[in-house]
N, CA, C and O atoms as CSV, one atom per row, in Angstrom:
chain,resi,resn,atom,element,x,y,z
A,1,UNK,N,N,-40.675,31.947,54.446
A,1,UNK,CA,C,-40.388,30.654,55.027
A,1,UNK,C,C,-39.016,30.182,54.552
A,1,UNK,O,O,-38.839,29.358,53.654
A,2,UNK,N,N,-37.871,30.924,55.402
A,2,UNK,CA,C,-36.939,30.536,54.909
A,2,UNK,C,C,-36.258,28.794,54.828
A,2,UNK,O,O,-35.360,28.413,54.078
A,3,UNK,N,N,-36.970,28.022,55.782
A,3,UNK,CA,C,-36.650,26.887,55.995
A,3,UNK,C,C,-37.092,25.793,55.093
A,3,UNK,O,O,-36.725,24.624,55.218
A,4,UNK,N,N,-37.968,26.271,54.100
A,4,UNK,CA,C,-38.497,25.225,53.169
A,4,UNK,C,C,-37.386,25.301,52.365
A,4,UNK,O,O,-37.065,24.192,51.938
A,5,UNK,N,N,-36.528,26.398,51.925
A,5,UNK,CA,C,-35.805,26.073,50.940
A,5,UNK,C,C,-34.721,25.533,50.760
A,5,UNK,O,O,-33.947,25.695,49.816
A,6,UNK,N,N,-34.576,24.555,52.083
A,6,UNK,CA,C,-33.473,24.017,52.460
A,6,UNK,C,C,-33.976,22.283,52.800
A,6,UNK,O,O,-33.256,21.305,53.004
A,7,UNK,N,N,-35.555,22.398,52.758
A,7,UNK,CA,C,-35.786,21.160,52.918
A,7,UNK,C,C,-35.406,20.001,51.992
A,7,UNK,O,O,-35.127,18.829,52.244
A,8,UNK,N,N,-35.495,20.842,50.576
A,8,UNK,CA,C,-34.926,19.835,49.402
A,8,UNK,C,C,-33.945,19.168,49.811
A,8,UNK,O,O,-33.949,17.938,49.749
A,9,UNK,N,N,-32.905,19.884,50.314
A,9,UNK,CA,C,-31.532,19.079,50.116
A,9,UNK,C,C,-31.756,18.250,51.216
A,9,UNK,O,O,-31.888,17.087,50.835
A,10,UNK,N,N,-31.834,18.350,52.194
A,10,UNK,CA,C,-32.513,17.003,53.108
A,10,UNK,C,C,-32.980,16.389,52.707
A,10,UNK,O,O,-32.193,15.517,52.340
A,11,UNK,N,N,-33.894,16.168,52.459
A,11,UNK,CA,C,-34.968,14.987,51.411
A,11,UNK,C,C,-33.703,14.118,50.684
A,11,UNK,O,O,-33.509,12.918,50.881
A,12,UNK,N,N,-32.901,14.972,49.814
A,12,UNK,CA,C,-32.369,14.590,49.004
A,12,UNK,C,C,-31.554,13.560,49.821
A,12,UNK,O,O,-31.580,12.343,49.639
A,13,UNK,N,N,-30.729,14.310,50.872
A,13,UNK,CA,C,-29.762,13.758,51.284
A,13,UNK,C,C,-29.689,12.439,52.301
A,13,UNK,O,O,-28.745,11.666,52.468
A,14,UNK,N,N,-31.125,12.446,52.979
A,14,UNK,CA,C,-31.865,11.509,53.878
A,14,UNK,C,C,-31.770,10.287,52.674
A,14,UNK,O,O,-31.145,9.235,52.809
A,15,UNK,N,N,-32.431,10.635,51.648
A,15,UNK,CA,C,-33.023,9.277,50.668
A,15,UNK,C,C,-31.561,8.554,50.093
A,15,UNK,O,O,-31.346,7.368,49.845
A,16,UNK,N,N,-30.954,9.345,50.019
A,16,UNK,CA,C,-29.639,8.331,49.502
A,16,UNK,C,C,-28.861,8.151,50.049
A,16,UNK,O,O,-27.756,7.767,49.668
A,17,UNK,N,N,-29.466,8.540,51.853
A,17,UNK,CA,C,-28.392,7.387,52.981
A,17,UNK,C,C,-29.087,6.456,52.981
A,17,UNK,O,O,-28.396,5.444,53.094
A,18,UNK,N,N,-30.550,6.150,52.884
A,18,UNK,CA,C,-31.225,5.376,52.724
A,18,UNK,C,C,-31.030,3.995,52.005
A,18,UNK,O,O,-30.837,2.897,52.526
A,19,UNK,N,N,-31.132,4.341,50.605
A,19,UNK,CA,C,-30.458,3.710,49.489
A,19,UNK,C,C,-29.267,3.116,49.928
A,19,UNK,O,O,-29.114,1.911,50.128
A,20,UNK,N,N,-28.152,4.287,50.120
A,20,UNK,CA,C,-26.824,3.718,50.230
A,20,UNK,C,C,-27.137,2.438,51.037
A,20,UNK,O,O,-27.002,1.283,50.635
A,21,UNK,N,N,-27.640,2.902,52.409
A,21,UNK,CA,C,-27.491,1.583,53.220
A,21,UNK,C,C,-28.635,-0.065,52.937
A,21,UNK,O,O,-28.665,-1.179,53.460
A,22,UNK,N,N,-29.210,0.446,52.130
A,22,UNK,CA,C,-30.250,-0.351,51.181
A,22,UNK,C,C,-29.216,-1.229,50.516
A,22,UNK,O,O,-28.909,-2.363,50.885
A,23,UNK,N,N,-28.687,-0.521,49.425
A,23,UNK,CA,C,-28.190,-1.237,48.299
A,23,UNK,C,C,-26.629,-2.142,48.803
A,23,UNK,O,O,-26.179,-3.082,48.149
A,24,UNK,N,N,-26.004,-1.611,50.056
A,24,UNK,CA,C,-24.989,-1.954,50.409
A,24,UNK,C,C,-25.344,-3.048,51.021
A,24,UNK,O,O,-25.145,-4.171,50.559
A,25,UNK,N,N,-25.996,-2.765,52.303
A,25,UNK,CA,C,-26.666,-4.541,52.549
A,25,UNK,C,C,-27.233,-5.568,51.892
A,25,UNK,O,O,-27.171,-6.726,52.306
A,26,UNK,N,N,-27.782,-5.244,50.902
A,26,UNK,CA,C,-27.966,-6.047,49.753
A,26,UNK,C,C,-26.840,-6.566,49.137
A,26,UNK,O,O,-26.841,-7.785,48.969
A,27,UNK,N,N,-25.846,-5.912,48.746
A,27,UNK,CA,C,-24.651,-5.943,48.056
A,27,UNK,C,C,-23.694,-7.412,48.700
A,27,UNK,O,O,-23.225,-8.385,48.110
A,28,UNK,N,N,-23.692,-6.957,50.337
A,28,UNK,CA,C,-23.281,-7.489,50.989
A,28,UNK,C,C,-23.259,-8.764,51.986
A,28,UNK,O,O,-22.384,-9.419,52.555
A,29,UNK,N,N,-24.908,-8.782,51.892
A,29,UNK,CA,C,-25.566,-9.461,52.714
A,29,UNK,C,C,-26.107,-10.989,51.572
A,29,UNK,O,O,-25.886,-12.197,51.655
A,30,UNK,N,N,-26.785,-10.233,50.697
A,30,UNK,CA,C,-27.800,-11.080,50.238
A,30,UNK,C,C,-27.096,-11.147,48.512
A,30,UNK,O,O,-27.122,-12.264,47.995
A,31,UNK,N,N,-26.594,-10.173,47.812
A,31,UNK,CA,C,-26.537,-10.718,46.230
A,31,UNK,C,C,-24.867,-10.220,46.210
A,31,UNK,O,O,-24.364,-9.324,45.531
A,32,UNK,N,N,-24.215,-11.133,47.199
A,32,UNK,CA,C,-22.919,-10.843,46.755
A,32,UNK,C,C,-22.248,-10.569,45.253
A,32,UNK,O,O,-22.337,-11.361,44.315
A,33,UNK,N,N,-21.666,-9.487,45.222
A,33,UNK,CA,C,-21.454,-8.804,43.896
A,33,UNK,C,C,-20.011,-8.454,44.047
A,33,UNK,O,O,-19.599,-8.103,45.153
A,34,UNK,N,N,-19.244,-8.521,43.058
A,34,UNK,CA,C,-17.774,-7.892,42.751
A,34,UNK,C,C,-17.834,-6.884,43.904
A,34,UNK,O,O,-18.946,-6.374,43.764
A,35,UNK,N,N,-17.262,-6.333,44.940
A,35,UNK,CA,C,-16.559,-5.277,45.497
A,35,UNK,C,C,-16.298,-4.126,44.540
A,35,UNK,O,O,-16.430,-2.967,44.932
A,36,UNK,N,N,-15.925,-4.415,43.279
A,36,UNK,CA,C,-15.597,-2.773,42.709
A,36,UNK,C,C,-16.977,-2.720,42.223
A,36,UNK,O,O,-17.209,-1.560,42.566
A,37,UNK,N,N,-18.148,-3.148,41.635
A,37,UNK,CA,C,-19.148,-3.015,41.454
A,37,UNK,C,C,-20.100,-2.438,42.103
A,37,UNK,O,O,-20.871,-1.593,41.648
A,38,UNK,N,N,-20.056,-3.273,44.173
A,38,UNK,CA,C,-20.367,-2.559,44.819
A,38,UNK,C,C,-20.241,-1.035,45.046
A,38,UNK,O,O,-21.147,-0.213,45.180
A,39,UNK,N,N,-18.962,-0.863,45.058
A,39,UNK,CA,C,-18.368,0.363,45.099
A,39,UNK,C,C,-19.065,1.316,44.154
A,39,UNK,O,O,-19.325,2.441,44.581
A,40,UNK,N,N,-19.355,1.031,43.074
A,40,UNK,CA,C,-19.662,1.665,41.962
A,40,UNK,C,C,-21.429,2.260,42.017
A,40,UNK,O,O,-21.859,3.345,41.624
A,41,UNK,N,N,-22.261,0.995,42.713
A,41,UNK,CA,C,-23.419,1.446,42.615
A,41,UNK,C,C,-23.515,1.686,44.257
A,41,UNK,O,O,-24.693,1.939,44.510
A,42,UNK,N,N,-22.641,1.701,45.568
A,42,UNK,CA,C,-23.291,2.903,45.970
A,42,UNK,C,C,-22.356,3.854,46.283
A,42,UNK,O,O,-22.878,4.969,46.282
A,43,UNK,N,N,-21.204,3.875,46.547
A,43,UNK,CA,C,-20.596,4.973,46.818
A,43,UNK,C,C,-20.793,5.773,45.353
A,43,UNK,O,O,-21.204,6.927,45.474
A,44,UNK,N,N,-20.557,5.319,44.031
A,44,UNK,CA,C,-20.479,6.390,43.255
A,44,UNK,C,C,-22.193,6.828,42.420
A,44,UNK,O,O,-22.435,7.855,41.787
A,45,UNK,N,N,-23.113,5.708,42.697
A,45,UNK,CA,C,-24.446,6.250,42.514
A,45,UNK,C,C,-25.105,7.241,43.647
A,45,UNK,O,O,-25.542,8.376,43.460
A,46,UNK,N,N,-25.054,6.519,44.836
A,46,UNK,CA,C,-25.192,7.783,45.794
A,46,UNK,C,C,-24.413,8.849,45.943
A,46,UNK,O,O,-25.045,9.851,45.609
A,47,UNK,N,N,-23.099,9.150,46.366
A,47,UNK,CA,C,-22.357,9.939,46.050
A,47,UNK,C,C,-22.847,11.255,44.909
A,47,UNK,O,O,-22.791,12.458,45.164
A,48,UNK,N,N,-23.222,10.764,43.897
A,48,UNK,CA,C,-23.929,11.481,42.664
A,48,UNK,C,C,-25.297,11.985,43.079
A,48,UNK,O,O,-25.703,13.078,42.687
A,49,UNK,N,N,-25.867,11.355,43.710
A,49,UNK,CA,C,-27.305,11.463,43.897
A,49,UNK,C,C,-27.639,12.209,44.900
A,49,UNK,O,O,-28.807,12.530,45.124
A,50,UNK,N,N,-26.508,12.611,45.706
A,50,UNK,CA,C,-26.745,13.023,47.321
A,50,UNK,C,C,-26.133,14.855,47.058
A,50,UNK,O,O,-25.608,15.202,46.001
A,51,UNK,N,N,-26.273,15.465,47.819
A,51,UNK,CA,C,-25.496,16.324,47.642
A,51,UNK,C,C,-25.135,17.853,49.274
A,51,UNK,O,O,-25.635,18.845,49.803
A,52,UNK,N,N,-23.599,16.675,49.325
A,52,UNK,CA,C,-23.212,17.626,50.277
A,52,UNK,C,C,-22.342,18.984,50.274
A,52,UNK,O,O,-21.918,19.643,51.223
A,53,UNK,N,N,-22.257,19.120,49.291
A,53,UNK,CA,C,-21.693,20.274,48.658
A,53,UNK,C,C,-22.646,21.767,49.154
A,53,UNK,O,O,-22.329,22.851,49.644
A,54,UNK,N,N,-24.259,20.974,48.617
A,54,UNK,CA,C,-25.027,21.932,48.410
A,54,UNK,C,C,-25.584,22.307,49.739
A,54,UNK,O,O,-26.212,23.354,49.897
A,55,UNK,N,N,-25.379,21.544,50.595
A,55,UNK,CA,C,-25.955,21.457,52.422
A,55,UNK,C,C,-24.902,22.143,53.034
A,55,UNK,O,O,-25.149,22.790,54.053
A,56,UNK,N,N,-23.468,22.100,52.461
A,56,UNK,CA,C,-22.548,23.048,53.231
A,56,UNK,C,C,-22.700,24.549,52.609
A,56,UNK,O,O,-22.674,25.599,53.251
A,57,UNK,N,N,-22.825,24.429,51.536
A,57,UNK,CA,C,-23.378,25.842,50.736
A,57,UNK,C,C,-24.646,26.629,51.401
A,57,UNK,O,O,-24.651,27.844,51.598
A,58,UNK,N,N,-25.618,25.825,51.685
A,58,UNK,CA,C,-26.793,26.421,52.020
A,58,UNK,C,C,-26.448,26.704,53.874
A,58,UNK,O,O,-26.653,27.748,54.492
A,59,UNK,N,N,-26.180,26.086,54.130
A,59,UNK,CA,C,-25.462,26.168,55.775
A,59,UNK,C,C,-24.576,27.184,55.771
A,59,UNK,O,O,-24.660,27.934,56.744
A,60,UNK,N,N,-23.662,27.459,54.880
A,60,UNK,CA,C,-23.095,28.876,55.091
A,60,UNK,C,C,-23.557,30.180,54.887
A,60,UNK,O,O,-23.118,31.161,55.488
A,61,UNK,N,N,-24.802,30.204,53.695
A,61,UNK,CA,C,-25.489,31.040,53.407
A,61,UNK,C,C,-26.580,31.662,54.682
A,61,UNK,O,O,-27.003,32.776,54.990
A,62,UNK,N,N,-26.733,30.381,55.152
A,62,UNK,CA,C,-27.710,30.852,56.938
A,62,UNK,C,C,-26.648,31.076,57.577
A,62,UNK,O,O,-27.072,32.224,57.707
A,63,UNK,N,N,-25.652,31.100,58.119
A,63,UNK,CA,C,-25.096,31.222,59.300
A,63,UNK,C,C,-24.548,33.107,58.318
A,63,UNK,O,O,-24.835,34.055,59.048
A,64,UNK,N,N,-24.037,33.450,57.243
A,64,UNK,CA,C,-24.106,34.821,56.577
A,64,UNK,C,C,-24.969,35.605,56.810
A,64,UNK,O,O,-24.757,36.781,57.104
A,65,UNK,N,N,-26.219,35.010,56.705
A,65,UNK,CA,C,-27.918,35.683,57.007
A,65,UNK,C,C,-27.975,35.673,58.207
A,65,UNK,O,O,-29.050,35.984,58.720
A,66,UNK,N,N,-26.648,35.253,59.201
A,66,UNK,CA,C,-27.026,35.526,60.750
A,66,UNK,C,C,-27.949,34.616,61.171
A,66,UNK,O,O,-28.113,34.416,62.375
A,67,UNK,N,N,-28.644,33.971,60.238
A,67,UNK,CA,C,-29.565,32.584,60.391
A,67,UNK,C,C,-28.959,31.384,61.040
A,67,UNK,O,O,-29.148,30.240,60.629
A,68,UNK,N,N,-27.956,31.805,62.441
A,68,UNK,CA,C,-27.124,30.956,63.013
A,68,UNK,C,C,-27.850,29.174,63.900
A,68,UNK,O,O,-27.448,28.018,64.033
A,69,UNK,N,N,-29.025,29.957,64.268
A,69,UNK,CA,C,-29.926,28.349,64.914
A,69,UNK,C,C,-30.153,27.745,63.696
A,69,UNK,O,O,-29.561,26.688,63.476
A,70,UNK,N,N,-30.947,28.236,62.796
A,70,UNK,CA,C,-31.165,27.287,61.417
A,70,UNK,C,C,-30.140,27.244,61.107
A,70,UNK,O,O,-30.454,26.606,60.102
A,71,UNK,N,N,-28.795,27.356,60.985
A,71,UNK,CA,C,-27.768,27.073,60.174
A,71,UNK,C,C,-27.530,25.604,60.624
A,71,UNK,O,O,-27.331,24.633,59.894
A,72,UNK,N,N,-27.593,25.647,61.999
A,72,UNK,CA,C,-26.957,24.448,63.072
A,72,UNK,C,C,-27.681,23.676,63.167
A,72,UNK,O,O,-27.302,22.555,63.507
A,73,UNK,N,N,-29.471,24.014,62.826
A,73,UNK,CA,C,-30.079,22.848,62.785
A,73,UNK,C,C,-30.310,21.955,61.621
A,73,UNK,O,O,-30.841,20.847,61.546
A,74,UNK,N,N,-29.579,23.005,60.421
A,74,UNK,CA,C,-29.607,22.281,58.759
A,74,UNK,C,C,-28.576,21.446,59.069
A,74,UNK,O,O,-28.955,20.364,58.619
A,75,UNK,N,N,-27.327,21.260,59.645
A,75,UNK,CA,C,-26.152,20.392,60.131
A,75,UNK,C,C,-26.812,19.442,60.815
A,75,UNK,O,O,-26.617,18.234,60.681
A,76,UNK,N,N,-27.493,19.883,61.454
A,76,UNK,CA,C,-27.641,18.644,62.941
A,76,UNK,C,C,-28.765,17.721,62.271
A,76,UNK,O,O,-28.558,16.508,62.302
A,77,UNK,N,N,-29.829,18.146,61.725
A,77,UNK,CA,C,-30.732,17.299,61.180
A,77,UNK,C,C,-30.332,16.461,59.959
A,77,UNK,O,O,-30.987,15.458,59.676
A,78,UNK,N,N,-29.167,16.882,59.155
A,78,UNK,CA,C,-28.937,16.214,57.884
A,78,UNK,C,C,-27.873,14.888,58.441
A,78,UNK,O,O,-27.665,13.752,58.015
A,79,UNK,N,N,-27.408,15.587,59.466
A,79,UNK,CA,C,-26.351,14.333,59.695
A,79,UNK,C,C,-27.127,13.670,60.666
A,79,UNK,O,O,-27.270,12.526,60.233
A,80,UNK,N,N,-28.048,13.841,62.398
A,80,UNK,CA,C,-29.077,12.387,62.334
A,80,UNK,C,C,-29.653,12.222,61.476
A,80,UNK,O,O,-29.199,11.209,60.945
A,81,UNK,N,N,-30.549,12.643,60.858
A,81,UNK,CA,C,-31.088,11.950,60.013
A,81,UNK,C,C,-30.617,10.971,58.903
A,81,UNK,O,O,-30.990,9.843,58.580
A,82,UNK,N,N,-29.422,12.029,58.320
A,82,UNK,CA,C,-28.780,10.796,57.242
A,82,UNK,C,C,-28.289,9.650,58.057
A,82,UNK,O,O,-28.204,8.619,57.390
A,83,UNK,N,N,-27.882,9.510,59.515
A,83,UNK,CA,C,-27.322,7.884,60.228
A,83,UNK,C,C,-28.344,7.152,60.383
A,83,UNK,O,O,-28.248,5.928,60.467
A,84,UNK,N,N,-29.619,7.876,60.452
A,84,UNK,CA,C,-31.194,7.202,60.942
A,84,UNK,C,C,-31.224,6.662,59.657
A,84,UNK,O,O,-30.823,5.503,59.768
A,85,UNK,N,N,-31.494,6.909,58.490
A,85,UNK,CA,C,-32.077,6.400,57.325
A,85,UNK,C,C,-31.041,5.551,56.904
A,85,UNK,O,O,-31.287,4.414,56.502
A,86,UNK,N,N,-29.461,6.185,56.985
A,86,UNK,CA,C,-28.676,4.967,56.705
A,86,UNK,C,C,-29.002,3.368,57.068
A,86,UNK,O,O,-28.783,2.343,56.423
A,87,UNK,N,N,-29.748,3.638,58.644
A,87,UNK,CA,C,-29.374,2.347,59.086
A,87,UNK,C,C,-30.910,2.069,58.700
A,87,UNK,O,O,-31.119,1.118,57.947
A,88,UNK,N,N,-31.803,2.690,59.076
A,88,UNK,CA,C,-32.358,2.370,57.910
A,88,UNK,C,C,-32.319,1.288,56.931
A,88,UNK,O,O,-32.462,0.087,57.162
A,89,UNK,N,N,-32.137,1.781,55.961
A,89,UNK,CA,C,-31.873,1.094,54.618
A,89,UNK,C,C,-30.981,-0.207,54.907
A,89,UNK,O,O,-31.224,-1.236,54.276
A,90,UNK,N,N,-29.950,-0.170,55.855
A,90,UNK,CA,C,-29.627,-1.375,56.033
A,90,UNK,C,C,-30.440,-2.591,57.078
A,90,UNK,O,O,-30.172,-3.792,57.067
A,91,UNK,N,N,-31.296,-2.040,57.796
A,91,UNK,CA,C,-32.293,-3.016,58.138
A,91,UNK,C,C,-33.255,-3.336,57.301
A,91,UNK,O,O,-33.813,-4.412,57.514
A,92,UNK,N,N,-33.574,-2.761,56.489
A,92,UNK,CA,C,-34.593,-3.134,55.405
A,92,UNK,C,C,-33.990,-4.002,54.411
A,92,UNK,O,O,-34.687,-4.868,53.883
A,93,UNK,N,N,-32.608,-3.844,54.060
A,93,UNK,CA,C,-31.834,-4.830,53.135
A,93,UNK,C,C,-31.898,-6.555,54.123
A,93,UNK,O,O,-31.976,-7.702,53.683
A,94,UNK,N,N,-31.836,-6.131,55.300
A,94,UNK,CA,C,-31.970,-7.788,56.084
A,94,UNK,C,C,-33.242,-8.322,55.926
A,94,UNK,O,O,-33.410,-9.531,55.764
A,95,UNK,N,N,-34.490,-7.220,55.974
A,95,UNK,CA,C,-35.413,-7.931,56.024
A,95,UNK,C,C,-35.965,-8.496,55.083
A,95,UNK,O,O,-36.929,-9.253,55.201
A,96,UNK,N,N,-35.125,-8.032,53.498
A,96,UNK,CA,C,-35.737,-8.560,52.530
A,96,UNK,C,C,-35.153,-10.182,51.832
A,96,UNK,O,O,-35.749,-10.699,50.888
């Protein structure tokens, strides 16, 4: 099952567009905070927490393995999904 081992980094990467857009609408919306602060807890907490390094790594390793549809669908699902959960997280920051 080659596709589970790629699910991690999704998970990973879904949850801290999530967050990001969580903590930013919050940031922004509701507990206005310093701008470099903002900056700090989400671009550089998510940023840390997310990892696209490892999704272009594993995406090249399938498209090597000739694993060219899963390669394109580890791309295509990490990036909707990460805009889905982004916004996400920023509707949930309004509703709170």
């Amino acid at each position: 099952m080659q596709e589970a081992r790629f699910l991690g980094t999704l998970v990973v990467n879904v949850s801290g567009c999530f967050v990001l857009g969580l903590l930013n609408g919050l940031f922004t919306e509701r507990f206005l905070i310093d701008p470099q602060w903002r900056i700090c807890f989400t671009i550089g907490f998510c940023g840390a927490f997310t990892t696209f390094s490892t999704l272009v790594f594993e995406t090249v390793q399938l498209a090597s393995g000739r694993e060219l549809l899963l390669a394109a669908a580890n791309v295509i699902a990490s990036l909707a999904l990460g805009f889905i959960f982004l916004w996400l997280g920023i509707v949930a920051a309004r509703a709170l």
